[in-house]
C-alpha positions as CSV (number, residue, x, y, z in Angstrom):
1,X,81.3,102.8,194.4
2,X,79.6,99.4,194.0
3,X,80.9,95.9,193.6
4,X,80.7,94.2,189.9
5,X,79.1,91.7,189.1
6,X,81.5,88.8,187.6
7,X,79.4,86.9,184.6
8,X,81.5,83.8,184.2
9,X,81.5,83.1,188.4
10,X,79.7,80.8,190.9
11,X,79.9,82.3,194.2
12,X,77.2,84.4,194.5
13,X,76.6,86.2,197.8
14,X,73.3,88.6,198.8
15,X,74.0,92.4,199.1
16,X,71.8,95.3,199.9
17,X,71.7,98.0,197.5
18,X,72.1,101.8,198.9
19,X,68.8,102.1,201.1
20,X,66.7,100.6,198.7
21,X,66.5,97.2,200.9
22,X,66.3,95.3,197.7
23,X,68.6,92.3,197.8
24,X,71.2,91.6,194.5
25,X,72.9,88.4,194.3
26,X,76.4,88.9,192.8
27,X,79.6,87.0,192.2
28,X,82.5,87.3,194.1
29,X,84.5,85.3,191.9
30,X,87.1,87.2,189.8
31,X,87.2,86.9,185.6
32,X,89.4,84.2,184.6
33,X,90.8,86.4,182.2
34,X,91.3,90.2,182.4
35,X,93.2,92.8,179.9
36,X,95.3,95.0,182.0
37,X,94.9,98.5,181.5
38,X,97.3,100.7,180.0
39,X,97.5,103.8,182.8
40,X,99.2,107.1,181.7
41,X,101.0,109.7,184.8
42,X,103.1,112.7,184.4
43,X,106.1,110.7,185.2
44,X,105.1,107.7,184.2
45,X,103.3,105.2,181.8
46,X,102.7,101.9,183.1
47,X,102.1,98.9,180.5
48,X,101.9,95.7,181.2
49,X,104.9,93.9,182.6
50,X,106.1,90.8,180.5
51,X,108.3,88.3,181.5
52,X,111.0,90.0,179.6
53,X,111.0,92.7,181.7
54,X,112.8,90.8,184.6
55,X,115.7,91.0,183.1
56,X,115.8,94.5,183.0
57,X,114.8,94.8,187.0
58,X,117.6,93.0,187.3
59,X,120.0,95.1,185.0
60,X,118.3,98.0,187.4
61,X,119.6,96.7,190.4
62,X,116.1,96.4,191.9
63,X,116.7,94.4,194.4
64,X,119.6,96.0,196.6
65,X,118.5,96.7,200.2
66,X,115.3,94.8,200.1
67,X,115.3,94.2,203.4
68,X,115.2,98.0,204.0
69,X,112.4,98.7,201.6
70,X,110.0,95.6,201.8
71,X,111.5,93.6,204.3
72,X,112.8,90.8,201.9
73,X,116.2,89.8,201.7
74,X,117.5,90.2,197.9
75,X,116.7,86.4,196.5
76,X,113.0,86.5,198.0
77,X,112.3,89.8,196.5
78,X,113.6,88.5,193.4
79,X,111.8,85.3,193.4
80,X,108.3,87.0,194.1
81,X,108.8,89.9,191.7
82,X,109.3,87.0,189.2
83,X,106.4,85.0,190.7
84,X,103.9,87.8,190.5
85,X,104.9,88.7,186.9
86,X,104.1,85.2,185.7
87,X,100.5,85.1,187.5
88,X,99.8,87.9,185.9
89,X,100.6,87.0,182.9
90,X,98.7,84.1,183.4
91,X,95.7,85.6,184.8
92,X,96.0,87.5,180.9
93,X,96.2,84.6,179.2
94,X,93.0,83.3,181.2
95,X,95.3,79.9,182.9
96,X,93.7,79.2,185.9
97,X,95.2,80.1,189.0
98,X,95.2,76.2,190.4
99,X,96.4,75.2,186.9
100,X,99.1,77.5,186.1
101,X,102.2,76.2,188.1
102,X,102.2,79.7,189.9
103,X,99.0,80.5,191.1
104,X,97.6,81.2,194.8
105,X,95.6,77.8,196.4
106,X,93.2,80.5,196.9
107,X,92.8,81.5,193.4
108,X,94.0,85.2,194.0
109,X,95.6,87.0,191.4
110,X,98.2,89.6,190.7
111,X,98.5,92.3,188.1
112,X,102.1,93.6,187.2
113,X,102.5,96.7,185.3
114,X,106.0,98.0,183.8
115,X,106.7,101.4,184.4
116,X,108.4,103.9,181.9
117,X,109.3,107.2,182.5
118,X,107.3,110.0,180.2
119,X,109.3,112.6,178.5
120,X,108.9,116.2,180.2
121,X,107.7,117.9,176.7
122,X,104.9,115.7,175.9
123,X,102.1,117.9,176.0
124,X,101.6,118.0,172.2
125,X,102.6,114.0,171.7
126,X,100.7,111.1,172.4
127,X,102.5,109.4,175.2
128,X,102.4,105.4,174.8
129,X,104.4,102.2,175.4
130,X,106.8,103.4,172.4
131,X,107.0,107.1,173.2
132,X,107.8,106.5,176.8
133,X,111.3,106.3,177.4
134,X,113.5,104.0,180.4
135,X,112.3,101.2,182.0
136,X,112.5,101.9,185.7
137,X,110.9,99.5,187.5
138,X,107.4,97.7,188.7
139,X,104.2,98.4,190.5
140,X,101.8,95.6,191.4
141,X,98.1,94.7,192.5
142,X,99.1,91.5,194.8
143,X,97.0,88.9,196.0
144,X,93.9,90.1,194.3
145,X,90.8,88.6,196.4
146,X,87.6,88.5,194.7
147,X,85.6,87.2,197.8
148,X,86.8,90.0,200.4
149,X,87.5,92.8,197.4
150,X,91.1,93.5,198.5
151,X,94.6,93.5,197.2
152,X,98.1,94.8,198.2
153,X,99.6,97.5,196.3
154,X,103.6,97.1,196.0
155,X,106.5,99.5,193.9
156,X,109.7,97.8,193.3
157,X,112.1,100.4,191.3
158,X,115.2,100.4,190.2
159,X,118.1,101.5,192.8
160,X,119.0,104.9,190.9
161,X,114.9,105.8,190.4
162,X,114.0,105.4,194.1
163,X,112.9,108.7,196.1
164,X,112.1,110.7,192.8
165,X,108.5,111.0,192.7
166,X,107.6,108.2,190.8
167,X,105.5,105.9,193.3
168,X,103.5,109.3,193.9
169,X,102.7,109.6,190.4
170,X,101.8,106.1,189.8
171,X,100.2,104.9,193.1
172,X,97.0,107.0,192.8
173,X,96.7,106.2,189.3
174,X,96.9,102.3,190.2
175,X,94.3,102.6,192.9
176,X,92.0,104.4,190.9
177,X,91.8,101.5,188.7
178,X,91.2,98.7,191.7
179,X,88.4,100.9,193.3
180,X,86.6,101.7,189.8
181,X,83.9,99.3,189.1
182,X,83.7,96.4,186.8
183,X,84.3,96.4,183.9
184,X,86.6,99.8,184.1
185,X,88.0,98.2,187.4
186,X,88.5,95.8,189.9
187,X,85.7,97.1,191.8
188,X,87.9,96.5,195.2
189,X,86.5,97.1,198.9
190,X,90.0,97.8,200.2
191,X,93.6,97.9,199.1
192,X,96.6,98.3,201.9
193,X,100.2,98.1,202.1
194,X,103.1,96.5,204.2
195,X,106.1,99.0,205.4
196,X,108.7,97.6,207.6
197,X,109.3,99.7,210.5
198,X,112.6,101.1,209.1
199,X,111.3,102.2,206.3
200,X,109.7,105.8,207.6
201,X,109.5,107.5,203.8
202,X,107.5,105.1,202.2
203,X,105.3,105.4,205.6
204,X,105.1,109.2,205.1
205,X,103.7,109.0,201.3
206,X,101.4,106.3,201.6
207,X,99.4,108.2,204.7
208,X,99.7,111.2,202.2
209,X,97.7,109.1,199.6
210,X,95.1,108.3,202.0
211,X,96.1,104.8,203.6
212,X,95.2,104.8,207.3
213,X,98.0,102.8,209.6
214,X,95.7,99.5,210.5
215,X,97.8,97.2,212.7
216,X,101.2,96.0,213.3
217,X,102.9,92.8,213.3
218,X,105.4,92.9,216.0
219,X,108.8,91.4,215.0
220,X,107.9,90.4,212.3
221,X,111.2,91.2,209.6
222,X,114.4,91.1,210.3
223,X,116.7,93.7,210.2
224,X,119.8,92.8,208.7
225,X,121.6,96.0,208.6
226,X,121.2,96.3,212.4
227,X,121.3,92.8,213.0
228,X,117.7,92.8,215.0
229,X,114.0,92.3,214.2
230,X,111.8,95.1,213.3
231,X,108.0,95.7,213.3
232,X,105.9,95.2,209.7
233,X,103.4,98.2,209.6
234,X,100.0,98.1,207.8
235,X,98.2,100.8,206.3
236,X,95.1,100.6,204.4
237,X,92.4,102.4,202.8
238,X,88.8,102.1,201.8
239,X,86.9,102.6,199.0
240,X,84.4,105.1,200.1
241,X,87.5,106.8,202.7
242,X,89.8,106.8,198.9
243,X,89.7,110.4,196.8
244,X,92.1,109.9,194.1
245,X,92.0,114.0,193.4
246,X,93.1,114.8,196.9
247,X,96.0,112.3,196.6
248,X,97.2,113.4,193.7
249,X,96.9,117.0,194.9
250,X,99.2,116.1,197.7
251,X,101.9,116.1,195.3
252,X,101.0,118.8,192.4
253,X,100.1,115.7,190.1
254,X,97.1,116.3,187.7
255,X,93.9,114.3,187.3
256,X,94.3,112.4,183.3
257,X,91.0,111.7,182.7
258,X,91.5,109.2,179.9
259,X,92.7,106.6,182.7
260,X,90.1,103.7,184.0
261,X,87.8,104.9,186.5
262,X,89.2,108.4,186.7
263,X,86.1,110.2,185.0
264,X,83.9,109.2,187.7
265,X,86.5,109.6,190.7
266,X,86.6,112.8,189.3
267,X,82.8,113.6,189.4
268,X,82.6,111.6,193.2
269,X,85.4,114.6,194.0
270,X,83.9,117.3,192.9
271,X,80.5,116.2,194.9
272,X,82.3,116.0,197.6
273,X,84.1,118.8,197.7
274,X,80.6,120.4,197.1
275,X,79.2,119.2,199.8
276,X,82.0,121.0,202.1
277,X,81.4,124.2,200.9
278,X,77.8,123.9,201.4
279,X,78.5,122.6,205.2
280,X,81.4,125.5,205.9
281,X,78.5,128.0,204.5
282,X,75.8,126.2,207.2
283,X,78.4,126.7,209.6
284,X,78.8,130.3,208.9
285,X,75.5,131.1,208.6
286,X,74.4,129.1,212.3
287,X,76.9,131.6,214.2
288,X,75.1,133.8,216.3
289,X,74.7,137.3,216.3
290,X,75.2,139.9,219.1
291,X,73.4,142.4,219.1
292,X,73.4,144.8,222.0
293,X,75.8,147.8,221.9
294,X,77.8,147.3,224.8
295,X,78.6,143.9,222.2
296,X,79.6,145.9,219.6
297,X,83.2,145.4,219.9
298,X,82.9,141.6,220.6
299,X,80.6,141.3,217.7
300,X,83.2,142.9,215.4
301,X,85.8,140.6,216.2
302,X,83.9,137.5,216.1
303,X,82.6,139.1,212.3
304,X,85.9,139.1,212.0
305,X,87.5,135.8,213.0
306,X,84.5,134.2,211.5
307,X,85.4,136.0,208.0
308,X,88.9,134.9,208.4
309,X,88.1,131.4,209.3
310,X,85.7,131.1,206.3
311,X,88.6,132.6,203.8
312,X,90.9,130.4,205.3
313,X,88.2,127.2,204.3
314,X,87.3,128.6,201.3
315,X,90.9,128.5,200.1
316,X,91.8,125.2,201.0
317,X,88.8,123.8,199.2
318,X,89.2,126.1,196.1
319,X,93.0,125.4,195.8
320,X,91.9,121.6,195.2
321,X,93.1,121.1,191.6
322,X,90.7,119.4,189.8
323,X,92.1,120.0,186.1
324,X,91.8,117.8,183.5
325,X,95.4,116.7,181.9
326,X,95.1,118.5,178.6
327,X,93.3,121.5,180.3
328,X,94.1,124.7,178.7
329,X,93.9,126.5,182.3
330,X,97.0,124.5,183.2
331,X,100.3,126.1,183.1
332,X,102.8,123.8,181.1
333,X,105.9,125.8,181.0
334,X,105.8,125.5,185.3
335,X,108.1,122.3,186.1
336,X,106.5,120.9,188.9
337,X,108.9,120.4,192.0
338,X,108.8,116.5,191.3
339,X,110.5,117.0,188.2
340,X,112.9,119.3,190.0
341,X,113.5,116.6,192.6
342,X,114.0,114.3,190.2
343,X,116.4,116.4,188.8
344,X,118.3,117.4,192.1
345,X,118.9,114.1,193.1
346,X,120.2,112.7,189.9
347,X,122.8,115.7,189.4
348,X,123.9,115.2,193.0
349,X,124.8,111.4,192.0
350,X,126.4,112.2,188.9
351,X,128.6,114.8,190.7
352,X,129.3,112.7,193.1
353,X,130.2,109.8,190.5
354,X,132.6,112.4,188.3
355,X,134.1,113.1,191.7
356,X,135.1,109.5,192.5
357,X,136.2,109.0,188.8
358,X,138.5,111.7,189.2
């Protein structure tokens, strides 16, 4: 996907188109104002976040072992979430980053979406800021740099919503958006992450989404808990390395076509996943052939392993789910196993909660 081209900037900066060779001058200044998507998950729908909202992280207890999940202690987390909800809200309002009291020197930005959980039978409702039900918690775009296209990605939830599938649903959905081009997007080159060593299972899911571990700052947190440092971990991924299908995929989530940029993630998909089939068919087709009787037997068995192999390919590229949210073809009485998850884990706590009030 390309870059956009900002109207209303001054930084322009040459850039070759495809294999054209014809030079484009284009802006790598970001909109002094934006409107922040709505985005719509299976689990989820994520609105803008407000400043009124940070009372309810609060009421969530959000914060508790921040220095397990982010490597903040509690009052920094709390002070940023706050800081990041104001510059977007800000960057909204179109207050300039150097003028609004909390901006970034650098004129970066942030977007801050709330996120509501979407109720399980809403196949035949419209699902919106109103139909959505609890506030859970946040995800962010942080430190949004026009000049090198890149921003942090960052889920803060509430203490009882955390390790239920929610970052999975919203995540992909999030990053679709920053990669999708101007004016659907953010038309980002790259968007990473920052795990503190400790924290393995946020590790595990973002290298399920795609994000490649890039570099490590060594000692760079401190542990609390253990009472030592610990390492900060980045991961990152690009642009043309980023299929939002396959992500989603990872996790039995469905592609909803009516969020920003997913209609043409979902065509880049689908050509790529074309363009496998047609190199595992080359493949096939390139294998030699024996031909000699005495070869007979091997011949059969390679005909064989080679048929194997091929069904083997052909399943893992045709299992891909590529349907559409409102697809007839999908099976909506099947609860998927992250709303059985979700399920699991909050039964456990209240039995466990009935068994200490007893």
């Amino acid at each position: 996907m390309g870059m956009p081209i900002y109207k209303d900037g001054n930084d322009m900066t040459a850039v070759v188109d495809g294999d054209s060779g014809e030079g484009t001058a284009r802006s790598r200044d970001l909109p002094s104002q934006i409107t922040i998507p709505c985005i719509q998950g299976e689990m989820v729908y994520l609105r803008p976040a407000s400043v009124g909202d940070l009372a309810s992280m609060d009421a969530l207890d959000a914060y508790v072992n921040a220095s397990g999940v982010t490597g903040k202690d509690r009052v920094a987390e709390r002070a940023a979430v706050q800081a990041w909800v104001r510059r977007s809200q800000a960057w909204v309002d179109g207050i300039e980053s150097r003028k609004s009291g909390i901006g970034d020197p650098e004129s970066r930005r942030t977007i801050a979406w709330a996120m509501l959980t979407v109720p399980e039978e809403h196949e035949d409702e419209t699902v919106n800021e109103h139909t959505a039900t609890e506030f859970i918690g946040m995800i962010f775009l942080i430190d949004i740099d026009g000049w090198a296209r890149s921003a942090r990605i960052q889920v803060i939830l509430g203490k009882e919503y955390r390790g239920r599938g929610y970052s999975r649903d919203a995540m992909p959905r999030v990053m679709t958006y920053g990669f999708a081009d101007e004016p659907e997007g953010l038309g980002l080159h790259r968007i990473w992450v920052a795990v503190p060593e400790k924290n393995t299972r946020s590790y595990s899911v973002y290298q399920s989404l795609g994000f490649v571990p890039s570099g490590t700052s060594r000692d760079a947190l401190w542990d609390e808990a253990n009472n030592k440092y610990q390492d900060l971990n980045v991961l990152d991924t690009l642009v043309d390395e980023y299929d939002p299908v396959r992500a989603m995929d990872a996790f039995g989530m469905h592609v909803i076509t009516t969020n920003p940029g997913m209609e043409k993630a979902l065509l880049l998909h689908q050509h790529s996943t074309a363009i496998r089939k047609q190199a595992l068919s080359d493949t096939i087709a390139s294998q030699p052939e024996a031909h000699s009787d005495e070869a007979q037997d091997e011949t059969t068995m390679g005909d064989k392993m080679k048929s194997d192999s091929a069904r083997i390919a052909q399943d893992n590229i045709e299992s891909e789910n590529t349907w559409p949210y409102n697809s007839t073809e999908r099976n909506k009485s099947k609860k998927a196993w992250w709303r059985r998850l979700g399920h699991d884990r909050m039964s456990s706590r209240n039995a466990n909660d009935s068994q200490q009030e007893e």
